[in-house]
Backbone bond lengths (Angstrom), bond angles and torsions (degrees), N, CA, C in turn:
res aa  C-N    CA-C-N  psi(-1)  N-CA   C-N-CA  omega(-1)  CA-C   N-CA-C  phi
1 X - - - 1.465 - - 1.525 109.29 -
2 X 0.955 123.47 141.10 2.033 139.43 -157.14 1.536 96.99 -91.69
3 X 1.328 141.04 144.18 1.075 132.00 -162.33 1.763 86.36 -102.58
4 X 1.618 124.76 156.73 1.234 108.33 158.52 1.219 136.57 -86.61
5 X 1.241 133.31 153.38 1.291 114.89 -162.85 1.258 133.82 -82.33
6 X 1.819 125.53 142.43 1.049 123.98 -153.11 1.412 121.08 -55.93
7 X 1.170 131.77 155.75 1.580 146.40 176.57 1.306 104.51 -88.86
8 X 1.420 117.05 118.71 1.451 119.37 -171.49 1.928 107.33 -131.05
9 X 0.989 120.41 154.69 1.376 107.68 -179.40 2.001 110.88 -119.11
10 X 1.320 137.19 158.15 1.094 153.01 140.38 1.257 105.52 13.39
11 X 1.496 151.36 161.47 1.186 153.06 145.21 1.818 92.26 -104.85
12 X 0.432 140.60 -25.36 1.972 141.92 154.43 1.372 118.40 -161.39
13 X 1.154 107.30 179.27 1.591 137.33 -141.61 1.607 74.48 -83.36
14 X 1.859 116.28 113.30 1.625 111.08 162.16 1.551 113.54 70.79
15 X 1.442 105.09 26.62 1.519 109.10 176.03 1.645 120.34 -42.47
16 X 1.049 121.09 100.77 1.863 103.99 173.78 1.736 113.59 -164.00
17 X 1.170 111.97 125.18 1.131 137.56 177.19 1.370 101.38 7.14
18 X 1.762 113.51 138.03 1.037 108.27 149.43 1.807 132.32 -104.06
19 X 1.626 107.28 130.47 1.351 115.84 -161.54 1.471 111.43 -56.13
20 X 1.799 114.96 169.43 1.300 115.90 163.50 1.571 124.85 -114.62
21 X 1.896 97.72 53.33 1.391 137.59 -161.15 1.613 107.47 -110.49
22 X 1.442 107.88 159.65 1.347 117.49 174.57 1.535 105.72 -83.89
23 X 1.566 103.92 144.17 1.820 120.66 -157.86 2.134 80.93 -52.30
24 X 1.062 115.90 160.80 1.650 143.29 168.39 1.205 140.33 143.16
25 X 1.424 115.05 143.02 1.638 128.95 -161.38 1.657 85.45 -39.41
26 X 1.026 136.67 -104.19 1.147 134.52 -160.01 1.547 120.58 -30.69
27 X 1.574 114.58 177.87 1.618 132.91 -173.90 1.717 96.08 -112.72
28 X 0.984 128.84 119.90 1.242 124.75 -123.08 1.712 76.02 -121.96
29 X 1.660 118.93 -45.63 1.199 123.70 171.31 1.276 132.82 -36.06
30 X 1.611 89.67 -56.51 1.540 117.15 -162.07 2.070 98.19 -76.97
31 X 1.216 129.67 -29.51 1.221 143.09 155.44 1.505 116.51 -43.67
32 X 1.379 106.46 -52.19 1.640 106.85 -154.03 1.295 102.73 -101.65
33 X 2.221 118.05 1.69 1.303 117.91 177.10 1.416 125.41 -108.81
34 X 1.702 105.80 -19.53 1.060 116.58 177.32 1.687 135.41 -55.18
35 X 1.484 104.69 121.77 1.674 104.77 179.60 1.030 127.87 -82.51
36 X 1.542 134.89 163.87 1.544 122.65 159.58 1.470 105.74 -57.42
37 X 1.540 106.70 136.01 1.378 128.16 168.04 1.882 114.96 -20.35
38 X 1.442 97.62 156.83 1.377 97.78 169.11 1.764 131.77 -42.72
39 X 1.457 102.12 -30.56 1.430 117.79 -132.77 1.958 80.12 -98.98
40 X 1.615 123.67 -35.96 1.085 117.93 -132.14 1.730 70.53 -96.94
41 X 1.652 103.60 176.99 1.600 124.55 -179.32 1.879 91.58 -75.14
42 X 1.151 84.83 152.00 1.935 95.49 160.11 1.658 111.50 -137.54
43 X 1.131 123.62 109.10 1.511 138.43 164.98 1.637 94.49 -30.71
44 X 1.690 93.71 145.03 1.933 98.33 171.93 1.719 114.77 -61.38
45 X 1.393 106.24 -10.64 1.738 104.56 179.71 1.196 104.48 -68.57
46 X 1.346 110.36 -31.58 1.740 118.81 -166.13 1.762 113.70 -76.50
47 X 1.329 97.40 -67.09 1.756 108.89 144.50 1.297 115.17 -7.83
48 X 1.505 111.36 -70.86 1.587 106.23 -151.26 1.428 113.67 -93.09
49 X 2.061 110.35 -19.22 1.669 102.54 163.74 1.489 109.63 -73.06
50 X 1.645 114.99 -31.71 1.312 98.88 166.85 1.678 130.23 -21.57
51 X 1.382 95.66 -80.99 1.607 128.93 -172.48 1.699 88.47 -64.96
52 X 1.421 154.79 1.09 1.450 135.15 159.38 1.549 107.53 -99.81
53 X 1.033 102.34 -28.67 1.822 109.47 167.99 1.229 111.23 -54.11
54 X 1.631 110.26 -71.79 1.930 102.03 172.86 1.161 122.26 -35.13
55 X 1.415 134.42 -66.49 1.270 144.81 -155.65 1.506 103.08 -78.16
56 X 1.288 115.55 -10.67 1.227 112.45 176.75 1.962 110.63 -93.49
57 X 1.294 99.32 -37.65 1.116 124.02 152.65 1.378 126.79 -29.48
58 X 1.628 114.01 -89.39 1.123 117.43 161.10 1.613 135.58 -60.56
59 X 1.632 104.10 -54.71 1.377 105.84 158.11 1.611 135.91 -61.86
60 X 1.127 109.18 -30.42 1.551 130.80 -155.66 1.509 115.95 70.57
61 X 1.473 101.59 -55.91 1.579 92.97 161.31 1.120 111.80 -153.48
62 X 1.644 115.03 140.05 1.088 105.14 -166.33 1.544 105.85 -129.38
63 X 1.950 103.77 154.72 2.167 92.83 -170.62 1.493 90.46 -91.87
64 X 1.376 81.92 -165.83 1.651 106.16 175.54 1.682 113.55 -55.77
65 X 0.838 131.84 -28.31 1.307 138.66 -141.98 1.909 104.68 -114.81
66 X 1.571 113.42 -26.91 1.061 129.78 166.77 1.400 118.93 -73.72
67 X 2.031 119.75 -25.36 1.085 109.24 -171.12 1.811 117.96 -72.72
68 X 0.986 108.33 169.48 2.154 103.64 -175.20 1.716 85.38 -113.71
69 X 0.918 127.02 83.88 1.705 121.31 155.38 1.372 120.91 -16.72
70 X 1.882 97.23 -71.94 1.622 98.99 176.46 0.874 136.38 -36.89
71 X 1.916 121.34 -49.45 1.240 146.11 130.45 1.602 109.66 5.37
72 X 0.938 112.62 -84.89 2.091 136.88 -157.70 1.700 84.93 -66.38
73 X 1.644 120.17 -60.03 1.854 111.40 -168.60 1.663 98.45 -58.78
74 X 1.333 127.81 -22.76 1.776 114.80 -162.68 1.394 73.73 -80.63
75 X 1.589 136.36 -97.70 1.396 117.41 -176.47 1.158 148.74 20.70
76 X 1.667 105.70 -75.15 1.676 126.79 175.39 1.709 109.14 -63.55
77 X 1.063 124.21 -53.69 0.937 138.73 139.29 1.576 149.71 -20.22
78 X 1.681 102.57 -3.47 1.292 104.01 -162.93 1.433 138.63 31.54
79 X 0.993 114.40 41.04 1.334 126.45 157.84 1.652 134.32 -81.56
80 X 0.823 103.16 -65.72 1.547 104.10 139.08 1.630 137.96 -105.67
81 X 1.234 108.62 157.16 1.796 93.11 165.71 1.298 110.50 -101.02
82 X 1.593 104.87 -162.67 1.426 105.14 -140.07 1.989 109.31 -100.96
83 X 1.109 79.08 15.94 1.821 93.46 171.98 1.904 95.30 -90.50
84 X 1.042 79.26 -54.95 1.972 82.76 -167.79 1.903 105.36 -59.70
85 X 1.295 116.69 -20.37 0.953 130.24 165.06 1.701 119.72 -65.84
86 X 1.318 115.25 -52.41 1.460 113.70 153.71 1.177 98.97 -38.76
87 X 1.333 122.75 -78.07 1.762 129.87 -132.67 1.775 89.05 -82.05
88 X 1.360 128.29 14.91 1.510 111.33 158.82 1.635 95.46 -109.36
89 X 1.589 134.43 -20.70 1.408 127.29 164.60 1.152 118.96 -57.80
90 X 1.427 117.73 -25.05 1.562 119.15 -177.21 1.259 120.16 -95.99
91 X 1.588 113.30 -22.02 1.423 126.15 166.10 1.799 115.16 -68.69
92 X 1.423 131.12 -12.49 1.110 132.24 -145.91 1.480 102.48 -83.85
93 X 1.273 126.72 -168.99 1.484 127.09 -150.92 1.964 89.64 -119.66
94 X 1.771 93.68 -13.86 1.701 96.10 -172.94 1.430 89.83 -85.13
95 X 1.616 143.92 -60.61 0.931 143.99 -164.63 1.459 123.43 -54.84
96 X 1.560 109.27 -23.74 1.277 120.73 168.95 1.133 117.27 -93.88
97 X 0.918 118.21 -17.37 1.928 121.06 162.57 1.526 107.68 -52.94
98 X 1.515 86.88 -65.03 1.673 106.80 -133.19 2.117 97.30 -85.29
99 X 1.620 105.60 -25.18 1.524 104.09 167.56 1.430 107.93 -114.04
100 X 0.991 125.46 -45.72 1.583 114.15 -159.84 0.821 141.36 -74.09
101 X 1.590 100.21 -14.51 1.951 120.05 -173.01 1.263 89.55 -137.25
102 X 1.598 134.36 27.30 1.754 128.20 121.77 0.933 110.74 -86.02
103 X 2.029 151.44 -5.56 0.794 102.74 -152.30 1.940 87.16 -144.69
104 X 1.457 125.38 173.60 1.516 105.05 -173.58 1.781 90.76 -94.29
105 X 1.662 101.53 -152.24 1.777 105.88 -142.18 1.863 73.83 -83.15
106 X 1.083 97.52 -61.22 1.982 83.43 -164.78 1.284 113.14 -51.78
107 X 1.482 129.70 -43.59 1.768 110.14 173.40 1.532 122.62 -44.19
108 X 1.401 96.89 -38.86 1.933 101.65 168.21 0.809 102.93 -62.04
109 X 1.276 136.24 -67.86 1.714 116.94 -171.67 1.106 124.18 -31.63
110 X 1.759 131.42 -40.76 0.999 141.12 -111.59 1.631 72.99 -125.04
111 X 1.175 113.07 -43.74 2.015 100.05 -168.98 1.242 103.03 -85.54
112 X 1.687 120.02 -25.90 1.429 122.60 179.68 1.575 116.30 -70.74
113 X 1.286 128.02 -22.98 1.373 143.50 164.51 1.563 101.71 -68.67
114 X 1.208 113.68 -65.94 1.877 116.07 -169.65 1.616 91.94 -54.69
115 X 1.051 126.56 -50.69 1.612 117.63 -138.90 1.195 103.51 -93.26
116 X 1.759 133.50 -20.35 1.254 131.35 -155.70 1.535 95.20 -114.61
117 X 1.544 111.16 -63.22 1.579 121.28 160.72 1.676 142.40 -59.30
118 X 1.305 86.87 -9.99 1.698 100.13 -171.77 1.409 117.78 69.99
119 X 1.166 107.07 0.81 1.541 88.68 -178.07 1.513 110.13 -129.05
120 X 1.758 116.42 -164.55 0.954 106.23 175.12 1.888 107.39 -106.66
121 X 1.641 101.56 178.32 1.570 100.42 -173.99 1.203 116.34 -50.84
122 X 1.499 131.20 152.51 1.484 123.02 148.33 1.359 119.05 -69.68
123 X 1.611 127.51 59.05 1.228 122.99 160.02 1.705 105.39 104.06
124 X 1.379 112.52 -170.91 1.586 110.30 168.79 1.649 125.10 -88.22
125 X 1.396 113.90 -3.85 1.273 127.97 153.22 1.634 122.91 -49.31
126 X 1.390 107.36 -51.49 1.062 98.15 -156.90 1.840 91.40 -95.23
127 X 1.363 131.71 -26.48 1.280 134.82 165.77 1.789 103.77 -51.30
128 X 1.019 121.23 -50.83 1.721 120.28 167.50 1.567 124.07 -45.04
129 X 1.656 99.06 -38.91 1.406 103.72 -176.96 1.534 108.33 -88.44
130 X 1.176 127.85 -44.44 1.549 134.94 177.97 2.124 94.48 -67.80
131 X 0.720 151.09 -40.10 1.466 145.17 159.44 1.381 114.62 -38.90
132 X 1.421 110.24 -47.81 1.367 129.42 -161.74 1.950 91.71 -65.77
133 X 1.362 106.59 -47.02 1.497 119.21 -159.05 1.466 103.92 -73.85
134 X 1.676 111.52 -11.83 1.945 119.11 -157.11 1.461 72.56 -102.42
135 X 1.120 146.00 -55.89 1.427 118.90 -140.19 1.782 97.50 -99.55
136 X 1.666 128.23 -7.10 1.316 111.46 164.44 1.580 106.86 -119.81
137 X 1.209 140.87 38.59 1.060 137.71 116.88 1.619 128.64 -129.64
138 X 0.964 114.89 -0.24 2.017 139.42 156.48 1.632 98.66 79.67
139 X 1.428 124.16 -169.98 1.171 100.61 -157.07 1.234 124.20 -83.24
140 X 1.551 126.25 -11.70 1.685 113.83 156.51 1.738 123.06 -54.98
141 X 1.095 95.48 -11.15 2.159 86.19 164.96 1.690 100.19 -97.37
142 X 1.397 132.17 -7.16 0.878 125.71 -175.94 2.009 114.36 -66.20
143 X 1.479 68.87 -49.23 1.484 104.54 -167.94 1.797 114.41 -70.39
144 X 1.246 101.07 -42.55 1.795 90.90 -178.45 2.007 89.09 -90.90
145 X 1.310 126.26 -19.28 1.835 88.93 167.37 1.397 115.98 -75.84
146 X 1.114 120.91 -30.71 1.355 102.44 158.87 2.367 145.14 -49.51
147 X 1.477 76.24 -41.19 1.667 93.80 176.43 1.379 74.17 -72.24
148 X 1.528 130.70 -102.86 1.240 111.62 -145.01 1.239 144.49 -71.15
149 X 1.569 110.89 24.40 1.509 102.32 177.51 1.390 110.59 -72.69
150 X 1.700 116.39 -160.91 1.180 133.79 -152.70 1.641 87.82 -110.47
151 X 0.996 129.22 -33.67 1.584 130.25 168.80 1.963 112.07 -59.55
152 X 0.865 104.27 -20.96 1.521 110.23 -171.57 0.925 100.23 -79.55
153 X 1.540 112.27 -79.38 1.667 138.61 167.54 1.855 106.02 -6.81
154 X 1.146 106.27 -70.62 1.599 129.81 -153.45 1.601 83.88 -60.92
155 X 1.543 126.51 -69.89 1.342 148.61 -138.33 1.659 93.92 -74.40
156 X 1.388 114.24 -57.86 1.376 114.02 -170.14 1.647 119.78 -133.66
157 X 1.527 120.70 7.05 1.152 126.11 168.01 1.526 98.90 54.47
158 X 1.861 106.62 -169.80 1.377 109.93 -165.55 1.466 104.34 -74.55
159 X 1.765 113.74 -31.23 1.885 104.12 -155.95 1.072 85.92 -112.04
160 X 1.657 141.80 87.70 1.360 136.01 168.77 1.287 92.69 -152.10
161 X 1.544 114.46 142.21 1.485 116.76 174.76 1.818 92.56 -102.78
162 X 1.639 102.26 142.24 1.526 107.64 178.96 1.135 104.71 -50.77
163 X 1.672 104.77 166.46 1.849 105.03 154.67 1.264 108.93 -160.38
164 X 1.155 123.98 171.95 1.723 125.65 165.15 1.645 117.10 -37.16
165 X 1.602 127.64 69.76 1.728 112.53 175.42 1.467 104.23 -52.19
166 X 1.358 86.62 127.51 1.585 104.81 166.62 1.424 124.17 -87.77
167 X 1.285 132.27 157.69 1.276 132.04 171.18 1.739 110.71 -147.39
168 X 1.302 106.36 75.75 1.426 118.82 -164.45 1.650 125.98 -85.90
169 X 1.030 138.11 138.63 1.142 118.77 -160.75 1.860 110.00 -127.95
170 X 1.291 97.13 134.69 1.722 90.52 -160.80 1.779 126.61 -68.42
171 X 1.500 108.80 -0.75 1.305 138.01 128.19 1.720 127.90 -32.19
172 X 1.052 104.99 -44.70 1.501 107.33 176.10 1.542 108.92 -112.20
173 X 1.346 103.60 152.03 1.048 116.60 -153.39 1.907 93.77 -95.70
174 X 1.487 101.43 -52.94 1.446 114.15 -173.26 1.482 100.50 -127.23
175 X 1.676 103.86 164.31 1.317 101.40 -179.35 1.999 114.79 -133.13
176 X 1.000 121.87 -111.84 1.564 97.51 -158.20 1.913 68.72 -120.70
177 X 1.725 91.85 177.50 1.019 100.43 -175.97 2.042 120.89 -91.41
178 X 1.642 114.81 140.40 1.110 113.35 -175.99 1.931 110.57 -30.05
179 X 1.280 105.47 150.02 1.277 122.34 -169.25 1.911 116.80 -70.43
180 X 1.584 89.20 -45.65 1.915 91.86 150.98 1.418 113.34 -38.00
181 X 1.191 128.10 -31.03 1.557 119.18 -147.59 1.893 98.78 -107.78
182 X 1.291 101.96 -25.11 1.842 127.59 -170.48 1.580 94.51 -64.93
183 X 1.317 101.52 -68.98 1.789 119.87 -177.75 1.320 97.90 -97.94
184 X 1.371 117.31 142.01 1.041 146.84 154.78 1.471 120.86 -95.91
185 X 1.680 126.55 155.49 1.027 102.70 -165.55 1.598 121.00 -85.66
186 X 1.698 109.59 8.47 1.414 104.53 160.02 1.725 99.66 -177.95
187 X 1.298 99.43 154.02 1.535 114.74 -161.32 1.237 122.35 -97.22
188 X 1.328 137.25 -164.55 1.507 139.31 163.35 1.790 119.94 -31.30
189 X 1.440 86.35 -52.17 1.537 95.56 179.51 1.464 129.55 -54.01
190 X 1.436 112.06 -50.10 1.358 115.73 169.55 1.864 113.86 -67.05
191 X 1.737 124.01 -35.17 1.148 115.00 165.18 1.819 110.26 -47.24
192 X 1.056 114.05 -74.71 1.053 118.82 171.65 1.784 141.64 -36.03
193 X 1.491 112.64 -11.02 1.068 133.32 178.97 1.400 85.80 -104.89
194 X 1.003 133.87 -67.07 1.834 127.54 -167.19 1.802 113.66 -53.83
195 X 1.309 109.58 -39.71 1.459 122.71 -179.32 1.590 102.23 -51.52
196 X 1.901 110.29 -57.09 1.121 113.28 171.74 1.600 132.81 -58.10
197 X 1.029 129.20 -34.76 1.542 141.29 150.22 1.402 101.94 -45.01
198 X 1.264 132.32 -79.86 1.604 146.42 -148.71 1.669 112.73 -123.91
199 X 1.814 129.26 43.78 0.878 114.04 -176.74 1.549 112.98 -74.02
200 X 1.754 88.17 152.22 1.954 93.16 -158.63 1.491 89.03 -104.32
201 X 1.493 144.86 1.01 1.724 113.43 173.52 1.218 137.25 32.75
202 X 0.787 127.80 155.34 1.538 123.19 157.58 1.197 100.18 114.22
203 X 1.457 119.11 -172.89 1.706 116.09 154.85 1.159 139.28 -47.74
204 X 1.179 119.32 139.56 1.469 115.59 -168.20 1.303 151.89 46.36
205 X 1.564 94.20 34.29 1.318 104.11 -156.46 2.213 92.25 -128.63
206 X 1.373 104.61 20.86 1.762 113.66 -174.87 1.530 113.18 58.84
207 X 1.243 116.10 13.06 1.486 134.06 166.92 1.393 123.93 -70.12
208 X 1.085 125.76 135.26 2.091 133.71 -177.49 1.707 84.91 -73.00
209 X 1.599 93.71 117.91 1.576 112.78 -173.44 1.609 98.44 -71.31
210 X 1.394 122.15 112.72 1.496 119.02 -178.49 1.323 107.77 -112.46
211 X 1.633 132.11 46.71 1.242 140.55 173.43 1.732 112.09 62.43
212 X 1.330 119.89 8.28 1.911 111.80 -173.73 1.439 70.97 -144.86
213 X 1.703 95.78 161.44 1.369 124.57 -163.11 2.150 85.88 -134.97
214 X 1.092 92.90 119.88 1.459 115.69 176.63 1.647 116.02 -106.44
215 X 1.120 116.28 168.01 1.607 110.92 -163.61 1.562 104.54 -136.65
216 X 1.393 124.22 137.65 1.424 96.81 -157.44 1.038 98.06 -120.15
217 X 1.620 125.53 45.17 1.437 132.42 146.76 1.639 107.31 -69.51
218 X 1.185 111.44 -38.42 1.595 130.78 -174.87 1.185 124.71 -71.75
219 X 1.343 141.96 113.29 1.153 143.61 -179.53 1.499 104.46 -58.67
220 X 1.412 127.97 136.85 1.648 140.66 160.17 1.859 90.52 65.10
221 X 1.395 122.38 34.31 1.157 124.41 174.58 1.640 106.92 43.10
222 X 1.099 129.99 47.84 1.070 141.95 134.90 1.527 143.20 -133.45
223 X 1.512 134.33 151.44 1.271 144.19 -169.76 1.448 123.70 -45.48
224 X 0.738 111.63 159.97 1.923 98.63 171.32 1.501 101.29 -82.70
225 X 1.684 105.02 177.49 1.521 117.44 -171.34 1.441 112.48 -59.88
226 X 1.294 115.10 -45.87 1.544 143.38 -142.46 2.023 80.87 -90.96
227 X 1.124 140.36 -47.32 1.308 126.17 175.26 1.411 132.13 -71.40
228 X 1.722 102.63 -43.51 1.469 99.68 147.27 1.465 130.68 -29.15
229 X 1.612 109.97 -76.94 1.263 119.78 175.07 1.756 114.25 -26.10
230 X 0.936 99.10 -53.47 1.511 117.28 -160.00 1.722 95.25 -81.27
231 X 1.005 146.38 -14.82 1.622 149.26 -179.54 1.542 82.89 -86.23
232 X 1.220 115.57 -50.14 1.973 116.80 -148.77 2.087 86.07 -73.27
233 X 1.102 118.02 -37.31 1.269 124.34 -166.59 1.612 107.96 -60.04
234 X 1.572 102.14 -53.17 1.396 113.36 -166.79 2.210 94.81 -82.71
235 X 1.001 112.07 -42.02 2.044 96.63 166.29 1.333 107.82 -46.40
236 X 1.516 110.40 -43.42 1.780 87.70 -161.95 1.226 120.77 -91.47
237 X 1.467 123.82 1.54 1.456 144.68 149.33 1.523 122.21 -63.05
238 X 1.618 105.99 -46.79 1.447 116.49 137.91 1.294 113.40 -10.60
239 X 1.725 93.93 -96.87 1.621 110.56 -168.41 1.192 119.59 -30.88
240 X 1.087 100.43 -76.58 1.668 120.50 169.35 1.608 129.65 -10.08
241 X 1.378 90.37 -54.27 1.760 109.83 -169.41 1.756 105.67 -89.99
242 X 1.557 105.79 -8.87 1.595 111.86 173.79 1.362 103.73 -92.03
243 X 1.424 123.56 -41.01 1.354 132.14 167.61 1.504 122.67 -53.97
244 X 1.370 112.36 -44.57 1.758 115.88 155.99 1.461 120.81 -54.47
245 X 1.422 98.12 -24.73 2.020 100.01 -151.89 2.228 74.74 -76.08
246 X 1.298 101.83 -53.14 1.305 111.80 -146.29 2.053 111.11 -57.33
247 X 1.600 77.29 -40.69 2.023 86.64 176.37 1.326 105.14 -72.21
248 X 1.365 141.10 -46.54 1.501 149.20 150.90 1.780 105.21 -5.73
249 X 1.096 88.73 -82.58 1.656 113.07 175.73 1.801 117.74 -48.97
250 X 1.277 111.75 -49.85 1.394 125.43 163.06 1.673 113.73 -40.00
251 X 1.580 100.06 -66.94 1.667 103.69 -162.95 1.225 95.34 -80.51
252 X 1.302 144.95 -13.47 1.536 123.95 -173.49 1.550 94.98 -89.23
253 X 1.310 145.13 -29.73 1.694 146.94 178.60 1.779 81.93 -71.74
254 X 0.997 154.33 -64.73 1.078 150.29 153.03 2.011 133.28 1.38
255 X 1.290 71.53 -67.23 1.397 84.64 178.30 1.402 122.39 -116.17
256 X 1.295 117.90 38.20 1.493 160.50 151.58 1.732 111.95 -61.93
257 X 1.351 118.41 82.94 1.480 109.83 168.26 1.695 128.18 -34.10
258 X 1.258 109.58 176.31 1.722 110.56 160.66 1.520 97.30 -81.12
């Protein structure tokens, strides 16, 4: 039986990101992102900053090779809107590469909150409770309580691509830096987990220079069995054939008259 998920509260009154906007009464974001409604037509210009916002959004940036076509025609197409469109960016095989399995359960939280909600966590409560939800339903339960809560809904409805909510104050001039730039898409931990799998040594690699140069195709900077063998095979064939060349050479200066 699935535990339900924990009840967490606010870290303050209207918690939400601070923008990288000029200080003013208004949400300066939420102004300069908003689309015509579900219901109304959208020109392909509209369409296609749509669909660079998400991916910029979710991905931050994304190549050629990351985009889902199929994805973008259900879109254009009205087939789906543009929430379900997130929730097929977040479902993708790139998003799970490239965030979810670099990073442990609370860093997901932590990009899955910024990137979907705009904001940041309410504290280590609510990173405990969204963890709790990744490791007994993994990240597709992560992902549709987020799309569908009542925080989503309110903030960006079905045809809105998320973004940084701002809460700017006409006191400040500037504010913190965009949230792409806050989180990265993975931290110490995952360097450090890969080093351990595949440490590369050697030169140039920010390693304590220990006189041997290791290769970091190679596990524990060394070869497999089967290549060894085969190096030791081809020296002593080596040897051998220098040792012939040399006695060869010997007995004929040898057996060289006056």
């Amino acid at each position: 039986m699935a535990l339900p998920l924990l009840s967490t509260n606010p870290t303050a009154i209207n918690a939400r990101v601070q923008g990288f906007t000029t200080g003013s009464e208004q949400d300066a974001g939420r102004l300069a992102q908003r689309l015509p409604s579900e219901t109304a037509a959208r020109s392909r210009e509209e369409v296609d900053a749509l669909i660079e916002r998400a991916y910029q959004q979710i991905f931050f940036h994304a190549f050629r090779v990351d985009r889902d076509a199929a994805l973008e025609s259900r879109l254009r197409n009205g087939l789906i809107n543009t929430r379900d469109f997130i929730r097929g960016l977040l479902l993708s095989q790139t998003f799970r590469d490239g965030f979810y399995r670099c990073n442990s359960n609370y860093r997901v939280v932590e990009q899955m909150v910024g990137r979907v909600l705009g904001r940041p966590v309410h504290g280590q409560q609510e990173q405990i409770a969204l963890s709790i939800l990744i490791a007994e339903q993994g990240l597709p339960g992560l992902i549709d309580t987020l799309l569908d809560s009542q925080e989503y809904l309110e903030a960006f409805g079905l045809d809105e691509v998320p973004y940084q909510r701002n809460r700017v104050l006409p006191g400040r001039a500037i504010g913190a830096i965009p949230f792409n730039q806050q989180a990265p898409r993975y931290d110490q931990y995952w360097r450090e987990a890969t080093n351990r799998r595949a440490p590369a040594g050697g030169l140039g690699s920010g390693a304590r220079f220990s006189g041997e140069i290791t290769s970091p195709s190679w596990k524990g900077g060394k070869p497999p069995e089967w290549a060894q063998r085969l190096w030791l095979g081809l020296a002593a064939v080596g040897a051998l054939e220098v040792g012939r060349v040399l006695l060869t050479t010997a007995g004929a200066m040898l057996s060289t008259g006056p």
